[in-house]
N, C-alpha and C positions, 0 to 999 in steps of 0.2 A: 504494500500500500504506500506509494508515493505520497510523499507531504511535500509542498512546498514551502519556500522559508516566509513567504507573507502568512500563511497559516501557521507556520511553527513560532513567528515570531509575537502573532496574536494569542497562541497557547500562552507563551512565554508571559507576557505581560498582561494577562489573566490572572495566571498566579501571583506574580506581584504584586497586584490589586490584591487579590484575597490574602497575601501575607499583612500588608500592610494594614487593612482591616482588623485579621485578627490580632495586631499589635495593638491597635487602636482600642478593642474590646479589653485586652489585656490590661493594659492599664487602668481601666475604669472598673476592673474588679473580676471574679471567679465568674459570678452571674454573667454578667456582658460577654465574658469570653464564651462561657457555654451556650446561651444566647445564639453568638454570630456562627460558632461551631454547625449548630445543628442548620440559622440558615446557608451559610457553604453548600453542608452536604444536601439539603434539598434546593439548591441550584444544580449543584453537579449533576442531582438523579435526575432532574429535569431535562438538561442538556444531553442527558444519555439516553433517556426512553421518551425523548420529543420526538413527535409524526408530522411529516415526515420526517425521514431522517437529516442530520446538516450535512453528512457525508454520503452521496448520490456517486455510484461506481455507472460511470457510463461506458461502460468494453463490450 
């Protein structure tokens, strides 16, 4: 599965958004972190079982 670097480099800086988020949660206490944790992972599940899919194999 081919990626190209404009997609890899939007993966890339995806996560850095969400690191820096959960820095931001972190600091403002246990609650806020576990908070931003769970919305993360219900963005992620989203991005992954979204219909259609983001990733279309046209071969």
């Amino acid at each position: 599965m081919p990626i190209n670097e404009k997609k890899l480099n939007v993966n890339l800086l995806d996560r850095l958004d969400m690191i820096e988020r959960i820095r931001k949660a972190k600091e403002k206490g246990e609650k806020e972190l576990e908070e931003q944790l769970d919305m993360e992972e219900r963005q992620i599940l989203r991005k992954l079982y979204q219909e259609p899919l983001v990733r279309q194999d046209n071969q």
